[in-house]
C-alpha positions as CSV (number, residue, x, y, z in Angstrom):
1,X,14.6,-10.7,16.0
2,X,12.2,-7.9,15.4
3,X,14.8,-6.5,13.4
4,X,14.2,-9.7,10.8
5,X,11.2,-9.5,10.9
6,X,11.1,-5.7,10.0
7,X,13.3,-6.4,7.3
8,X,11.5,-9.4,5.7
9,X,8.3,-7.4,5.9
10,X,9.7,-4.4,4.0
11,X,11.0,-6.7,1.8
12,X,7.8,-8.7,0.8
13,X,5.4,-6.2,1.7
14,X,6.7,-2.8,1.6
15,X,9.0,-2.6,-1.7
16,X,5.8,-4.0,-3.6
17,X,3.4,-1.7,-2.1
18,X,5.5,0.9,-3.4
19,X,5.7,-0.6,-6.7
20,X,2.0,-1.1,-6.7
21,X,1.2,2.6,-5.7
22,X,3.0,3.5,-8.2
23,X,2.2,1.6,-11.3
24,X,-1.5,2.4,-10.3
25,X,-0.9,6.0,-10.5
26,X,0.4,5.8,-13.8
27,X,-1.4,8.2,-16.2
28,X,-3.3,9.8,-13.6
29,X,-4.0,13.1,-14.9
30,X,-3.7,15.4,-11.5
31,X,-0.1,15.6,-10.1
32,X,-1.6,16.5,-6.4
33,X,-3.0,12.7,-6.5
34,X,0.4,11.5,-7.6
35,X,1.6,13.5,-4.8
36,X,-0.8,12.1,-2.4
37,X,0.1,9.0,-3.3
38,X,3.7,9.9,-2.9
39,X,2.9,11.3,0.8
40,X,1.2,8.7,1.8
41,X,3.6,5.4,1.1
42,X,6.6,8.2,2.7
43,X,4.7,8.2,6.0
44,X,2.6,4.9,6.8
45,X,5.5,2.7,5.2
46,X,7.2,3.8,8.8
47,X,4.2,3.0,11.0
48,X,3.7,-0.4,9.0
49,X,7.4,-1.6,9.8
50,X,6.4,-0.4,13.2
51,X,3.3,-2.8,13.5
52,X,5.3,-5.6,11.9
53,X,7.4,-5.0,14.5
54,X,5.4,-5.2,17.5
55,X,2.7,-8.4,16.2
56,X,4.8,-10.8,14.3
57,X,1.3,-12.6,13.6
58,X,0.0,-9.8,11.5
59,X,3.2,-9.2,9.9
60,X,3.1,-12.9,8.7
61,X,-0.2,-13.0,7.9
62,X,0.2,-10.1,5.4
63,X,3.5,-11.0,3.8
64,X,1.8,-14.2,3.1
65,X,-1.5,-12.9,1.6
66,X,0.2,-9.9,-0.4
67,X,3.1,-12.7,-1.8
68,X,0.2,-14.7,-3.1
69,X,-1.9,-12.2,-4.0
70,X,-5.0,-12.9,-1.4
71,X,-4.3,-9.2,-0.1
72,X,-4.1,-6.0,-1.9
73,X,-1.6,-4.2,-0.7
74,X,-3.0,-1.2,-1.0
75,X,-5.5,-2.7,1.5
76,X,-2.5,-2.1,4.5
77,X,-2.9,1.8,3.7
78,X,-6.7,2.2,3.8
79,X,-8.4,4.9,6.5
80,X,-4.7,6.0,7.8
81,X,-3.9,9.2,6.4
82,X,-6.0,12.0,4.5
83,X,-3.4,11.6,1.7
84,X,-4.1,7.9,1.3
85,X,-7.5,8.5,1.2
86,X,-7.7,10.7,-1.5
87,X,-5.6,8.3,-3.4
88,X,-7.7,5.4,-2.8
89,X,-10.8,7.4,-3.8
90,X,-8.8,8.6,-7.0
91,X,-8.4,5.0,-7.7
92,X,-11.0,3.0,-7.1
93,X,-13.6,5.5,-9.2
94,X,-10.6,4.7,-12.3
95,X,-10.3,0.9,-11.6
96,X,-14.7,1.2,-11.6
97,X,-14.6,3.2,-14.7
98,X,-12.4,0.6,-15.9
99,X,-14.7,-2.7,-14.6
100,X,-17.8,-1.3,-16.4
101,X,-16.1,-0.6,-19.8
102,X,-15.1,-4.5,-20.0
């Protein structure tokens, strides 16, 4: 059963995290942010089929919110790697340079 539930998770929560990583690097300008970015969905996409794994409730609760769009999935990635990090601050100062020029 965990097996099912590792494979729904990967695909409603993993395949469009990677998507999403990757459509939000588009046109960013330094390739070693690209390869953070790059880094970081190749390690924690591992320990997040792990967790899904091991609490089913979690794993629910997070295919849910990311299929309707109540969770950003690049919310499941936040604070776990040194590589993520330096993507997420990467893009959040672009999305907030993007906010302020609406």
């Amino acid at each position: 059963m965990s097996e099912f539930i590792s494979y729904l998770f990967a695909l409603l929560v993993v395949g469009p995290l990677q998507a999403e990583v990757s459509e939000r690097l588009q046109g960013i300008p330094s390739a070693d942010i690209v390869q953070a970015g790059r880094v970081c969905i190749t390690e924690e996409a591992p320990r997040l089929l792990q967790r899904a794994q091991d609490d089913w409730a979690w794993a629910a609760a997070n295919a849910i919110g990311v299929g309707i769009g109540a969770v950003d999935p690049l919310s499941l990635l936040a604070g776990q790697s040194q590589d993520c990090n330096r993507m997420f601050q990467v893009l959040s100062n672009r999305e907030e340079g993007e906010r302020e020029d609406v």
